[in-house]
CHARMM-style PDB file with segment names, atoms N, HN, CA, C and O in Angstrom:
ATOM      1  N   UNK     1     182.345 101.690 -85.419  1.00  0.00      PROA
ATOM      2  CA  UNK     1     182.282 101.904 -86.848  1.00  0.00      PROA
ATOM      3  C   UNK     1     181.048 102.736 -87.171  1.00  0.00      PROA
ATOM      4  O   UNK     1     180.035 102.707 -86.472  1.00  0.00      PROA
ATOM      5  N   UNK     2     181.197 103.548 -88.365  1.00  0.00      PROA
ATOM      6  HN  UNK     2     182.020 103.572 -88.933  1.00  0.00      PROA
ATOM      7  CA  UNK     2     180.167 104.679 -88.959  1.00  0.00      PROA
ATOM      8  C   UNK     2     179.041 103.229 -89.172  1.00  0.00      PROA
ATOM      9  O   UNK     2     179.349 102.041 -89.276  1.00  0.00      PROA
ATOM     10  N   UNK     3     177.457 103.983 -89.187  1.00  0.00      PROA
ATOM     11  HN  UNK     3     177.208 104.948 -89.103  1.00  0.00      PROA
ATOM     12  CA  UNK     3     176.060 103.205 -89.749  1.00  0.00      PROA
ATOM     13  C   UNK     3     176.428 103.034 -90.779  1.00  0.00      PROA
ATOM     14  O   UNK     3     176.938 104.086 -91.164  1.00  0.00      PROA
ATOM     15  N   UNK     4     176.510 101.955 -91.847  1.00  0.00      PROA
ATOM     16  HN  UNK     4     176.096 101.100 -91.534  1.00  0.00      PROA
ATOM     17  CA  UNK     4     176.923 102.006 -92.919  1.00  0.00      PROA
ATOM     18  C   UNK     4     175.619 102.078 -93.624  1.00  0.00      PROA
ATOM     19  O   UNK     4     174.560 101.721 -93.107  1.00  0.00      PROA
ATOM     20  N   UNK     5     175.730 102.531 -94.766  1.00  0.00      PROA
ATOM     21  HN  UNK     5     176.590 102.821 -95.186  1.00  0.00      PROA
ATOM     22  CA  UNK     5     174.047 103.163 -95.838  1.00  0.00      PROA
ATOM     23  C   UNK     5     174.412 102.200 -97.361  1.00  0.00      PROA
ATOM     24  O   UNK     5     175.412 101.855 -97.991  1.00  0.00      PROA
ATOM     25  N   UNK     6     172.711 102.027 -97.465  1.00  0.00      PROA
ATOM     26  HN  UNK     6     171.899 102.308 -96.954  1.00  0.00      PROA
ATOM     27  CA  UNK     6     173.556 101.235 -99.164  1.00  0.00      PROA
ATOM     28  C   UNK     6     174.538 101.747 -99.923  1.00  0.00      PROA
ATOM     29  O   UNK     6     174.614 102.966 -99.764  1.00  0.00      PROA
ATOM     30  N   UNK     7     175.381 101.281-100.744  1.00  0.00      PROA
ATOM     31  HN  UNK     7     175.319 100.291-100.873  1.00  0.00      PROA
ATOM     32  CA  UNK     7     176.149 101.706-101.895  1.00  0.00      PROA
ATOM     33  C   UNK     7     177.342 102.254-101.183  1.00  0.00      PROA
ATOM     34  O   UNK     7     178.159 102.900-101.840  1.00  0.00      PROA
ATOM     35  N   UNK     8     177.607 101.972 -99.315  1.00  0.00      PROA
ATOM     36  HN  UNK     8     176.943 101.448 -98.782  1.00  0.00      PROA
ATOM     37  CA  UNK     8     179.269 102.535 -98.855  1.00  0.00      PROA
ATOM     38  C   UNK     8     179.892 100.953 -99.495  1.00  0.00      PROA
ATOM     39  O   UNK     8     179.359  99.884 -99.793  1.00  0.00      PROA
ATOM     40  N   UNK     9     181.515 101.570 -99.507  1.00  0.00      PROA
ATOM     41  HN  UNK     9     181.948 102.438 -99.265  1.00  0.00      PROA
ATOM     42  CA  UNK     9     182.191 101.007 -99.677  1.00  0.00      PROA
ATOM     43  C   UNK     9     182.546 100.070 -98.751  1.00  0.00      PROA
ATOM     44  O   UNK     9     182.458 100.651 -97.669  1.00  0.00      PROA
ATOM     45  N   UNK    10     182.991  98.652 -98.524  1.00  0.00      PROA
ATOM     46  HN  UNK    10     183.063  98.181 -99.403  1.00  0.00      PROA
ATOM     47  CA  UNK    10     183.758  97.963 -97.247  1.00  0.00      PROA
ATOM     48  C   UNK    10     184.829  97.055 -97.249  1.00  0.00      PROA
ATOM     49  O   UNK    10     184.972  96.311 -98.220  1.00  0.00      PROA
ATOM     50  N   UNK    11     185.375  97.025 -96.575  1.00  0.00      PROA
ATOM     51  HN  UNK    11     185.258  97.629 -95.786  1.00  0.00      PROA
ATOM     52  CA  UNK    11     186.918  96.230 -96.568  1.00  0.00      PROA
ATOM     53  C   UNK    11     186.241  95.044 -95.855  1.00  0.00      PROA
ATOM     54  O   UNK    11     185.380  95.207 -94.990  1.00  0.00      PROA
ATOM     55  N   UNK    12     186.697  93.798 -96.285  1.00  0.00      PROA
ATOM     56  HN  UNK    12     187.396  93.666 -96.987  1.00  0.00      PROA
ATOM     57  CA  UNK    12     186.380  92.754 -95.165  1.00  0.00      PROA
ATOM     58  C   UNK    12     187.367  92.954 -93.967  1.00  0.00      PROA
ATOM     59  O   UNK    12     188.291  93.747 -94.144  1.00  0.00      PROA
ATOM     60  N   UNK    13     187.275  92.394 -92.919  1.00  0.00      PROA
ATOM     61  HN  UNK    13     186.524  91.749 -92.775  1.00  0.00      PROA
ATOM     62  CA  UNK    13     188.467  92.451 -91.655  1.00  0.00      PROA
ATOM     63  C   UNK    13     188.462  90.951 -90.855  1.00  0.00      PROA
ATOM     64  O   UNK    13     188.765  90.671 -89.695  1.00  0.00      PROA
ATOM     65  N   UNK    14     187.942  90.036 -92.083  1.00  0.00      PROA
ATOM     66  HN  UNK    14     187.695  90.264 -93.025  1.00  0.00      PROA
ATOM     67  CA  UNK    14     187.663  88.640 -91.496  1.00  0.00      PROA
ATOM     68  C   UNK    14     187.640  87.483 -93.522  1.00  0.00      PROA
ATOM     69  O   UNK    14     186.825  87.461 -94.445  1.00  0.00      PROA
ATOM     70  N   UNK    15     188.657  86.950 -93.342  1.00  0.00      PROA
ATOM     71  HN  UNK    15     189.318  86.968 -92.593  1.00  0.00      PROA
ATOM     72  CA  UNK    15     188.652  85.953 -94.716  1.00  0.00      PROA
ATOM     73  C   UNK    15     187.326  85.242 -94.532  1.00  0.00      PROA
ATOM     74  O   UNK    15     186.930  84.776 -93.464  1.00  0.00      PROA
ATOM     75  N   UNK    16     186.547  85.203 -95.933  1.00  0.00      PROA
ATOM     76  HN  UNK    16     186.868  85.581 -96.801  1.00  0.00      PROA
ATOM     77  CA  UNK    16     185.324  84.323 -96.221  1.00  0.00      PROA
ATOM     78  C   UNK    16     185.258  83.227 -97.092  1.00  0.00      PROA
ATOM     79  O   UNK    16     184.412  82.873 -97.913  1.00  0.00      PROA
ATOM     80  N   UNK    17     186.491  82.701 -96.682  1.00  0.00      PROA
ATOM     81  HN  UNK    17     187.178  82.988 -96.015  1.00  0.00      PROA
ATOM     82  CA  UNK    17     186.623  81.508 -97.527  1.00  0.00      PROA
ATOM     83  C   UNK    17     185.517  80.455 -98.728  1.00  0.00      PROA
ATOM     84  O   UNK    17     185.679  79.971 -99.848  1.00  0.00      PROA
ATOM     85  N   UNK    18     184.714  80.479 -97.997  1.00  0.00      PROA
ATOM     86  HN  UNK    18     184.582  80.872 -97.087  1.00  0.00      PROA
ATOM     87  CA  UNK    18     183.578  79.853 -98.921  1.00  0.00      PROA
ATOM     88  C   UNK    18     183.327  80.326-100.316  1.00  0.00      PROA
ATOM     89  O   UNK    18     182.983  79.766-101.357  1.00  0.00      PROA
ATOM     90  N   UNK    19     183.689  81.850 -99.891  1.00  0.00      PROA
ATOM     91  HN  UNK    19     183.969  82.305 -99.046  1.00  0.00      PROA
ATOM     92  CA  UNK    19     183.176  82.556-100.929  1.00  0.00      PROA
ATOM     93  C   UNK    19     184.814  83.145-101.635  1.00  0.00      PROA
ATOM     94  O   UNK    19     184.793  84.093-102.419  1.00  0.00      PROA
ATOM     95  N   UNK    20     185.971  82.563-101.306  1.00  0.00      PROA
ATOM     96  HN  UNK    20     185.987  81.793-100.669  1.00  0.00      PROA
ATOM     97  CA  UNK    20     187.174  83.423-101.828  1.00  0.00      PROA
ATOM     98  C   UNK    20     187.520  84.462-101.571  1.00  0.00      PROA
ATOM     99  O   UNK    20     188.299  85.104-102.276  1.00  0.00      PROA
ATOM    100  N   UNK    21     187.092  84.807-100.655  1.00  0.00      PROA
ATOM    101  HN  UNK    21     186.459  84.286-100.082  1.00  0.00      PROA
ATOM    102  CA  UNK    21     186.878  86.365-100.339  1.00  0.00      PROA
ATOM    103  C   UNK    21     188.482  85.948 -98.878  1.00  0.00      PROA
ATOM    104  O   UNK    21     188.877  85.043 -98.142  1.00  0.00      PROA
ATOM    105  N   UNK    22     188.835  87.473 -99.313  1.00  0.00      PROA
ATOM    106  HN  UNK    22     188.514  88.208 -99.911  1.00  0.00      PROA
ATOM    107  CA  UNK    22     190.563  87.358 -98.338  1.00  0.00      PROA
ATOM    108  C   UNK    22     190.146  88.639 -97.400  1.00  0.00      PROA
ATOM    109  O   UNK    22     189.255  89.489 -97.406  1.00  0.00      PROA
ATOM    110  N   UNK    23     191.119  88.354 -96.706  1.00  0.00      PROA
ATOM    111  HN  UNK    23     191.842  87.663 -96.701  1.00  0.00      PROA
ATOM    112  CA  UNK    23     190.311  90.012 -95.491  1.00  0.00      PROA
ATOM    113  C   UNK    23     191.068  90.934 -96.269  1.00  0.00      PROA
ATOM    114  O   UNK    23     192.072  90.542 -96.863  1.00  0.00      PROA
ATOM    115  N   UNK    24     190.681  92.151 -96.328  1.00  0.00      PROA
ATOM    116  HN  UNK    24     189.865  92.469 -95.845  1.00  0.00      PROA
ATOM    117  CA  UNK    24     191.077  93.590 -97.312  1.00  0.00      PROA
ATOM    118  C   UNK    24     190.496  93.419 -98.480  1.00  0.00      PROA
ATOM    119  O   UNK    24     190.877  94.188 -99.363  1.00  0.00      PROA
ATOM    120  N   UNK    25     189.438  92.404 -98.841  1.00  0.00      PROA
ATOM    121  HN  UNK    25     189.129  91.779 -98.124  1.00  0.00      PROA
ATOM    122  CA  UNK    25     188.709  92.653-100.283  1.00  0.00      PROA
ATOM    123  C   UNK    25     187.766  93.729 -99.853  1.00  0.00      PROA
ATOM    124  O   UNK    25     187.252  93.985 -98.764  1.00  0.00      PROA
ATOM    125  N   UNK    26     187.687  94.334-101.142  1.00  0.00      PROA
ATOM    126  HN  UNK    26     188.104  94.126-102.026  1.00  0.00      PROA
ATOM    127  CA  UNK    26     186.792  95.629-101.682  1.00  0.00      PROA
ATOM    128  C   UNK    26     185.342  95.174-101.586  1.00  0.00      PROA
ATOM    129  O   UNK    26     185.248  93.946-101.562  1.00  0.00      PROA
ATOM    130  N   UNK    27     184.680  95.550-101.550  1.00  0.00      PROA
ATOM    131  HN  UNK    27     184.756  96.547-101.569  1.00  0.00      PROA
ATOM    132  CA  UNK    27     182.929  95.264-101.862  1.00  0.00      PROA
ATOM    133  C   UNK    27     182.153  96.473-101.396  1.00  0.00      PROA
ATOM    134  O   UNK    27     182.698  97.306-100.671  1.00  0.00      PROA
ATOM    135  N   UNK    28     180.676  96.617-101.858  1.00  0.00      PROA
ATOM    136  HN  UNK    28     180.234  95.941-102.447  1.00  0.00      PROA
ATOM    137  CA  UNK    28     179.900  97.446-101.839  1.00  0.00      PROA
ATOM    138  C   UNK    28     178.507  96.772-101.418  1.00  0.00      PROA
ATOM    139  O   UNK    28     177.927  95.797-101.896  1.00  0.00      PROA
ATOM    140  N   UNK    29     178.065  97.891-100.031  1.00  0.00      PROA
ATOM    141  HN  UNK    29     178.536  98.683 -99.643  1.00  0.00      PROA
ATOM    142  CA  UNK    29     176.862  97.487-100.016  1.00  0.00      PROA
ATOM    143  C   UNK    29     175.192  96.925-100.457  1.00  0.00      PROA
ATOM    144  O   UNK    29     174.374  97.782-100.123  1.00  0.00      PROA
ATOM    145  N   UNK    30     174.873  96.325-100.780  1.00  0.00      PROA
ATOM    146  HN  UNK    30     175.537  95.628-101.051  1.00  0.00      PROA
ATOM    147  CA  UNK    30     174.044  96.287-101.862  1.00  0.00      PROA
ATOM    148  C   UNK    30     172.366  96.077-101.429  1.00  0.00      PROA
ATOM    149  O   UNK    30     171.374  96.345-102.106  1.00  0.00      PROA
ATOM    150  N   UNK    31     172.481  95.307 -99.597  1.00  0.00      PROA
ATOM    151  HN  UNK    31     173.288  95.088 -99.047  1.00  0.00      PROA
ATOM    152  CA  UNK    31     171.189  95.251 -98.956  1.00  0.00      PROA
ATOM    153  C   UNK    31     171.440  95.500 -97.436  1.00  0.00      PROA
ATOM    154  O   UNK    31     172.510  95.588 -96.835  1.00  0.00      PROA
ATOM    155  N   UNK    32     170.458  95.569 -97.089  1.00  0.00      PROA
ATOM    156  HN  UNK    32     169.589  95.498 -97.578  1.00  0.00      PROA
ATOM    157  CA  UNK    32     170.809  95.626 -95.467  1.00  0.00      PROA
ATOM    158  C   UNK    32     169.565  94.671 -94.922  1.00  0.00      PROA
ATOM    159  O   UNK    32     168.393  94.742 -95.291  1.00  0.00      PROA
ATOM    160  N   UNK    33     170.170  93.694 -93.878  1.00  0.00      PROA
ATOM    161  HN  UNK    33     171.123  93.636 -93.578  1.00  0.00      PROA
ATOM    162  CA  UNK    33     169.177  93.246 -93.051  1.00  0.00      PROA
ATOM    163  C   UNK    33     169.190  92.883 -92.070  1.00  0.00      PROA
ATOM    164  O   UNK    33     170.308  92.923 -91.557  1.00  0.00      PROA
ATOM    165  N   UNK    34     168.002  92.292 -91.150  1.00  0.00      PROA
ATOM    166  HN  UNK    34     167.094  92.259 -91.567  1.00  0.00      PROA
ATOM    167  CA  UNK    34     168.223  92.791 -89.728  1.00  0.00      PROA
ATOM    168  C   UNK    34     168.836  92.273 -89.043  1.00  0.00      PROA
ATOM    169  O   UNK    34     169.042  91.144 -89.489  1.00  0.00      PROA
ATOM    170  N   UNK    35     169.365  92.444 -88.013  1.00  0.00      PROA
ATOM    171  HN  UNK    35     169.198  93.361 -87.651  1.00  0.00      PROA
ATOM    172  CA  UNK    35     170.611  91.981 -87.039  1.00  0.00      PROA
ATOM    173  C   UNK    35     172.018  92.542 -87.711  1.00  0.00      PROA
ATOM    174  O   UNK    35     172.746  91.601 -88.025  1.00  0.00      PROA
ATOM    175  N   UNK    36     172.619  93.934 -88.030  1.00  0.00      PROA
ATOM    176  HN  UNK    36     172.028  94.699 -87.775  1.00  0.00      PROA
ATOM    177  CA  UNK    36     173.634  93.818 -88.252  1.00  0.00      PROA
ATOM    178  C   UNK    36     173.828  93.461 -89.759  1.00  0.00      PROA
ATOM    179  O   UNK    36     174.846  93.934 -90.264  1.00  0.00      PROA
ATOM    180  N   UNK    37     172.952  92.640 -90.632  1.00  0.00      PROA
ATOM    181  HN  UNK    37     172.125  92.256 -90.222  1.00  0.00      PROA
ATOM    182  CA  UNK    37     173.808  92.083 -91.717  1.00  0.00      PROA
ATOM    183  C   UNK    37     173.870  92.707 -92.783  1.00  0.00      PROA
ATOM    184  O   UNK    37     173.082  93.613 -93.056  1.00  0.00      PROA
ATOM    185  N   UNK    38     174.660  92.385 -93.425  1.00  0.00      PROA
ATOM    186  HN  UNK    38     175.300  91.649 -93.203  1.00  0.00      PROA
ATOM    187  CA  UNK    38     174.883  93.240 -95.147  1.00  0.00      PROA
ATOM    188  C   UNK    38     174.853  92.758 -96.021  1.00  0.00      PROA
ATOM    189  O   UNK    38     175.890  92.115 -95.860  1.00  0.00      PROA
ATOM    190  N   UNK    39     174.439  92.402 -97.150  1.00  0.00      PROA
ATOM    191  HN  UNK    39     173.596  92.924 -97.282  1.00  0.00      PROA
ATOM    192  CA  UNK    39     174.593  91.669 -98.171  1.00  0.00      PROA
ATOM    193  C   UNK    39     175.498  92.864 -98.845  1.00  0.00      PROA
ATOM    194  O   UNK    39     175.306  94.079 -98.794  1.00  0.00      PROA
ATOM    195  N   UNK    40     176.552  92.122 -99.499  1.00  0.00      PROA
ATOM    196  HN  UNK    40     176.708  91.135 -99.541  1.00  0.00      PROA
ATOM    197  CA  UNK    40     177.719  92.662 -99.946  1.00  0.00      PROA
ATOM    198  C   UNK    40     178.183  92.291-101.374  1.00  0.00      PROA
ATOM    199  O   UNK    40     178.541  91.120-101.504  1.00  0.00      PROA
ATOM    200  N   UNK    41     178.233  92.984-102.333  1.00  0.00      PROA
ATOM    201  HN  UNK    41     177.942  93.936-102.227  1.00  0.00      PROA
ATOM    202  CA  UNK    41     178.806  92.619-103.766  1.00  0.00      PROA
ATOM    203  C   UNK    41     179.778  92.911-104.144  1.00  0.00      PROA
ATOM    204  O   UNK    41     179.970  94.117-104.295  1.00  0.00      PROA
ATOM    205  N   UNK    42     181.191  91.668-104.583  1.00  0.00      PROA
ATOM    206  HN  UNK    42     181.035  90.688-104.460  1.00  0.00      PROA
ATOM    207  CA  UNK    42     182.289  92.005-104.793  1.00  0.00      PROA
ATOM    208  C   UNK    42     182.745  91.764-106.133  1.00  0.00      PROA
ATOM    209  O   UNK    42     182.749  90.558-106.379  1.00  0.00      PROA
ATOM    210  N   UNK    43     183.066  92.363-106.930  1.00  0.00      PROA
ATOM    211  HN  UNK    43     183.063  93.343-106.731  1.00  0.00      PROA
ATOM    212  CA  UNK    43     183.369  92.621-108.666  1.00  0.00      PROA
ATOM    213  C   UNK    43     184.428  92.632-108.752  1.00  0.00      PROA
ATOM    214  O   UNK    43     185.167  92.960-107.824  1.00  0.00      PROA
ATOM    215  N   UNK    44     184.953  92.160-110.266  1.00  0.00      PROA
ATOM    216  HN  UNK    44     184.353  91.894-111.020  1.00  0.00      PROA
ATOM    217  CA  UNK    44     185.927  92.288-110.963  1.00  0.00      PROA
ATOM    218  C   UNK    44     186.295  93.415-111.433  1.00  0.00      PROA
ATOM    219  O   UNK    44     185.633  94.432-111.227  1.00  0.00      PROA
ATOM    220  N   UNK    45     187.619  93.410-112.271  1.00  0.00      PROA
ATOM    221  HN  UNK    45     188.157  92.584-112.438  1.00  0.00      PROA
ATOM    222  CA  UNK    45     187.781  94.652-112.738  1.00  0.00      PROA
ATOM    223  C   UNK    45     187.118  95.460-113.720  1.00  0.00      PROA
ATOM    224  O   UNK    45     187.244  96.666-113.930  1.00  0.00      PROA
ATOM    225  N   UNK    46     186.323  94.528-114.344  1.00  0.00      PROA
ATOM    226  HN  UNK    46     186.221  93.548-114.173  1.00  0.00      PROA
ATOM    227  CA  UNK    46     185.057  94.754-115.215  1.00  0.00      PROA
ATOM    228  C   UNK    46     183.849  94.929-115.361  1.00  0.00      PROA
ATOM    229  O   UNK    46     183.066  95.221-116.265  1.00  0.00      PROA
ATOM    230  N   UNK    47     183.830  94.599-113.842  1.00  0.00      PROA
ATOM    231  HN  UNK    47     184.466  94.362-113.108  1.00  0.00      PROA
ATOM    232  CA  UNK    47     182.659  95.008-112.772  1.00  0.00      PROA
ATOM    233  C   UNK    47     181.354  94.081-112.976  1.00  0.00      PROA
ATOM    234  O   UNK    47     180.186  94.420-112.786  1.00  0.00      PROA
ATOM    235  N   UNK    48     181.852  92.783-113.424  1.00  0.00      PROA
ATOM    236  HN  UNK    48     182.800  92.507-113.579  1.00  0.00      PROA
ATOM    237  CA  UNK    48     181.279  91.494-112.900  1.00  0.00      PROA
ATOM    238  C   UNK    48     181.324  91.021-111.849  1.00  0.00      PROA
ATOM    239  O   UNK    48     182.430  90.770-111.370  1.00  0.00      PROA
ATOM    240  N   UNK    49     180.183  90.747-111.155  1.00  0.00      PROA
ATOM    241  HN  UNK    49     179.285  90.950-111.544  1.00  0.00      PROA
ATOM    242  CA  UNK    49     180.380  90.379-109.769  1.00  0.00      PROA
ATOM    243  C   UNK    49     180.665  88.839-109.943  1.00  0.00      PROA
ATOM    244  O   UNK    49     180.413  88.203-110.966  1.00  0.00      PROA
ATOM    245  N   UNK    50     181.229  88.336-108.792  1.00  0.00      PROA
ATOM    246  HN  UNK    50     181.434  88.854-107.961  1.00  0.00      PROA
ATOM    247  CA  UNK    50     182.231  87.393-108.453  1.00  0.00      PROA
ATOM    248  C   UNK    50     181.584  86.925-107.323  1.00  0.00      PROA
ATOM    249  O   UNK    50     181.158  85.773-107.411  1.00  0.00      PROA
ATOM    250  N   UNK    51     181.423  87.435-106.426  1.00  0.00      PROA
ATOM    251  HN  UNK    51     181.769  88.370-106.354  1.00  0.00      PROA
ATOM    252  CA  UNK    51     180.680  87.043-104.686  1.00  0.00      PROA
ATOM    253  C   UNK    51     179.122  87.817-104.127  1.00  0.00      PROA
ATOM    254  O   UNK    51     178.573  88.735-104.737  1.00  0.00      PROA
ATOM    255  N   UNK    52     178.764  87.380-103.232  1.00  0.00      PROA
ATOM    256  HN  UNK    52     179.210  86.634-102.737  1.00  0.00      PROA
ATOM    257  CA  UNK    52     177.774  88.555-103.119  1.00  0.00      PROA
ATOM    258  C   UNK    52     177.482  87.515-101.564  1.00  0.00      PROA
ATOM    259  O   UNK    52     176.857  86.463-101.702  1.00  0.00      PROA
ATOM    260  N   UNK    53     177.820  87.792-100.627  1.00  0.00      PROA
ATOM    261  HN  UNK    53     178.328  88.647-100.515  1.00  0.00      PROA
ATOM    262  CA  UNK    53     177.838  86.904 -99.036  1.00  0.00      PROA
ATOM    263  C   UNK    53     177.369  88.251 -98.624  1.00  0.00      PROA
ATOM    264  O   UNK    53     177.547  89.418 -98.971  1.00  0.00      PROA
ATOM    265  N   UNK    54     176.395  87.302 -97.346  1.00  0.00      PROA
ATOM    266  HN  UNK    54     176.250  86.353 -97.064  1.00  0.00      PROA
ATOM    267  CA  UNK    54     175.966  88.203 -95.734  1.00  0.00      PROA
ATOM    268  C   UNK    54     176.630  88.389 -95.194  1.00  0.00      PROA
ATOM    269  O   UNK    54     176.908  87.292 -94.709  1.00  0.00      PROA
ATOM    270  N   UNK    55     177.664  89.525 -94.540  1.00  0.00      PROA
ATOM    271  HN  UNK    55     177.439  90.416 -94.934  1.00  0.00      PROA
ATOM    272  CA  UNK    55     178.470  89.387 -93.465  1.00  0.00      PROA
ATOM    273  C   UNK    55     177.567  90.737 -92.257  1.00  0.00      PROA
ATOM    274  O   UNK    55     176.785  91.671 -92.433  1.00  0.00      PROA
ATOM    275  N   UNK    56     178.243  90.121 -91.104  1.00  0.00      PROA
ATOM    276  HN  UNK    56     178.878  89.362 -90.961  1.00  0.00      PROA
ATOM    277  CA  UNK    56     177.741  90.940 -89.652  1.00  0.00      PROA
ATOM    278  C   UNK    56     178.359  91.949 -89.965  1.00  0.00      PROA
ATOM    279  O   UNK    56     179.174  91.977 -90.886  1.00  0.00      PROA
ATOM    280  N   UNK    57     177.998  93.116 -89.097  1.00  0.00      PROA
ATOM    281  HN  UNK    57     177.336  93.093 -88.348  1.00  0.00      PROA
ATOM    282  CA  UNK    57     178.880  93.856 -89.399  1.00  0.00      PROA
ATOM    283  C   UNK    57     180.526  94.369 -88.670  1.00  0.00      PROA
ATOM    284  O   UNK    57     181.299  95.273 -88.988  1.00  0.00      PROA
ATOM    285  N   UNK    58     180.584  93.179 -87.439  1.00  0.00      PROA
ATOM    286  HN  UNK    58     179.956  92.445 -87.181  1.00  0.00      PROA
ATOM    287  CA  UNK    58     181.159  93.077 -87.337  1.00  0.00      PROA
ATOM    288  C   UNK    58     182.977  92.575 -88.243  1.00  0.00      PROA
ATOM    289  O   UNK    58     184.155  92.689 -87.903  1.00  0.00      PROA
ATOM    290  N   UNK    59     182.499  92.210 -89.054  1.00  0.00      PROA
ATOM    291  HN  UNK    59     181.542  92.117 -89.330  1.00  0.00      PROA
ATOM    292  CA  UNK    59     183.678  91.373 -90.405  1.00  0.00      PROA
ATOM    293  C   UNK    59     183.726  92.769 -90.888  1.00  0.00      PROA
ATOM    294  O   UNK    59     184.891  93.056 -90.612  1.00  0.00      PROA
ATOM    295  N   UNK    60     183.217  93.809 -91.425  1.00  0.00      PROA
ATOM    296  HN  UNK    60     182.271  93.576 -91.649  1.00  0.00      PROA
ATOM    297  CA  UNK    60     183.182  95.229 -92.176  1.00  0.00      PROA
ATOM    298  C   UNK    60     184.176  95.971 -91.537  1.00  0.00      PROA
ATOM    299  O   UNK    60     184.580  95.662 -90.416  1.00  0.00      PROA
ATOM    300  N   UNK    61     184.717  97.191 -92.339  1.00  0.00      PROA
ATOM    301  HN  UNK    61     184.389  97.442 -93.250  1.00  0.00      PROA
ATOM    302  CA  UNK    61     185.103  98.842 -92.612  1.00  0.00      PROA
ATOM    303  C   UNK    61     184.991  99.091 -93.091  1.00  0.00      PROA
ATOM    304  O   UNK    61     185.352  98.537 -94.129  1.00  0.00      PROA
ATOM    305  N   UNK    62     184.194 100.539 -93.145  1.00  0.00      PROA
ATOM    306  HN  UNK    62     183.901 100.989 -92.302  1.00  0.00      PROA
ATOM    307  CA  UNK    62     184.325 101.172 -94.201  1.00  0.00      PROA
ATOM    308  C   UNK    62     185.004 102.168 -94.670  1.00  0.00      PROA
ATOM    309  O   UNK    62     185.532 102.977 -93.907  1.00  0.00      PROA
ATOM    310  N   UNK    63     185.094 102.262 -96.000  1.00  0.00      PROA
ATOM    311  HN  UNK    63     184.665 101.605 -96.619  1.00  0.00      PROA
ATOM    312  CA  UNK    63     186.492 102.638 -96.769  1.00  0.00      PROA
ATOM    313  C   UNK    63     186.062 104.213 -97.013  1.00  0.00      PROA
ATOM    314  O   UNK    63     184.923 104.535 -97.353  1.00  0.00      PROA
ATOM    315  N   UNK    64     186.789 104.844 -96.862  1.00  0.00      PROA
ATOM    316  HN  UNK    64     187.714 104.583 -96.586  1.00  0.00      PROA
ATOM    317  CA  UNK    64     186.746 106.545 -97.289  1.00  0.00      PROA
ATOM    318  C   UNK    64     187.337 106.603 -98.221  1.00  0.00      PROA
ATOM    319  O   UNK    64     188.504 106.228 -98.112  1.00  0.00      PROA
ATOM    320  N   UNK    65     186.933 107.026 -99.425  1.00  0.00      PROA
ATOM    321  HN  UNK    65     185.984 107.330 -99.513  1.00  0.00      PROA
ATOM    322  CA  UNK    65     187.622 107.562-101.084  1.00  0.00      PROA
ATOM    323  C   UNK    65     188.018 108.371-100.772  1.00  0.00      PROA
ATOM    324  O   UNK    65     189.204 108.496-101.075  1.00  0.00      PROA
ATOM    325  N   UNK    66     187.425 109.434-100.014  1.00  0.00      PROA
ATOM    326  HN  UNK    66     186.461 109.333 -99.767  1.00  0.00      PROA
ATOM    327  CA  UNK    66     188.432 110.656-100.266  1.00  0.00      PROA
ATOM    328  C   UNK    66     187.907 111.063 -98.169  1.00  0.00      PROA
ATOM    329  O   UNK    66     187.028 110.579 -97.456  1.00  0.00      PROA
ATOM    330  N   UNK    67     189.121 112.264 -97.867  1.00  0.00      PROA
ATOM    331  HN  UNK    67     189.835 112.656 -98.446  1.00  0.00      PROA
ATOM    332  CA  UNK    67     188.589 112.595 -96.652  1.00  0.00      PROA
ATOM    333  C   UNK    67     187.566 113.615 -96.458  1.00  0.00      PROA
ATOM    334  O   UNK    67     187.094 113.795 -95.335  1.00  0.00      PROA
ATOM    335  N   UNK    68     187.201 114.273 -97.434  1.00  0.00      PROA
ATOM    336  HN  UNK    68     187.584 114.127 -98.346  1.00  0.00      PROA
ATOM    337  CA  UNK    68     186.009 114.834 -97.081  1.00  0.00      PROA
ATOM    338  C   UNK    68     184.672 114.330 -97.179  1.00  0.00      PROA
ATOM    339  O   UNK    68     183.621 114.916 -96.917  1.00  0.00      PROA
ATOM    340  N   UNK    69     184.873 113.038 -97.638  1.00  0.00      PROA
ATOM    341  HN  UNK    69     185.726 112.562 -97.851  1.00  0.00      PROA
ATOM    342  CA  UNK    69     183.542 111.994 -97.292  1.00  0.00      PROA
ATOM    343  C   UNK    69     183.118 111.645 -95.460  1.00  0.00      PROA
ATOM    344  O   UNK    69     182.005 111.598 -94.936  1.00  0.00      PROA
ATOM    345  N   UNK    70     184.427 111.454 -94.871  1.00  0.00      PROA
ATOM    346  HN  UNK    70     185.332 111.491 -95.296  1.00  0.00      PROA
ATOM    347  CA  UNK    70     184.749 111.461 -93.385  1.00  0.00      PROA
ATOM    348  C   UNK    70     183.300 112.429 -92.995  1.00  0.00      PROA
ATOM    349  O   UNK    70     183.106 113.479 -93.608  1.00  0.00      PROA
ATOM    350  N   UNK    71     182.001 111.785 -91.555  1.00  0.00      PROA
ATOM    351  HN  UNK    71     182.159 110.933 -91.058  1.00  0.00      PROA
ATOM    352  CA  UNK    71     181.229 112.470 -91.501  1.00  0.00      PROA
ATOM    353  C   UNK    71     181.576 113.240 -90.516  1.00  0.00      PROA
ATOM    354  OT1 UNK    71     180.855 114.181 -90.184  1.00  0.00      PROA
TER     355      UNK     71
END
């Protein structure tokens, strides 16, 4: 998987139950810390956040909006 940088987009690829979170939810990077982890913020359609969990980055993808984002 690409280094992911604050503010990429990510798909989960692992359900986080604790947090409601289903694998293919949307979220955005919001911290990075060490070992791999991400702190991740996932919003409504109104763009209230709802979750905000550490995942490895193993649980991540990240999502391409468009293909000329592709590095």
């Amino acid at each position: 998987m690409d280094k992911l940088k604050l503010h990429d987009v990510v798909a989960l690829t692992k359900p986080i139950p604790e947090h409601n979170l289903r694998r293919g939810d949307i979220g955005v990077v919001i911290d990075i810390g060490p070992d791999k982890q991400y702190l991740l913020e996932f919003s409504d359609r109104n763009g209230v956040p709802y979750a905000m969990p550490t995942v490895n980055t193993e649980g991540l993808m990240k999502v391409y909006l468009h293909a000329d984002m592709v590095e």
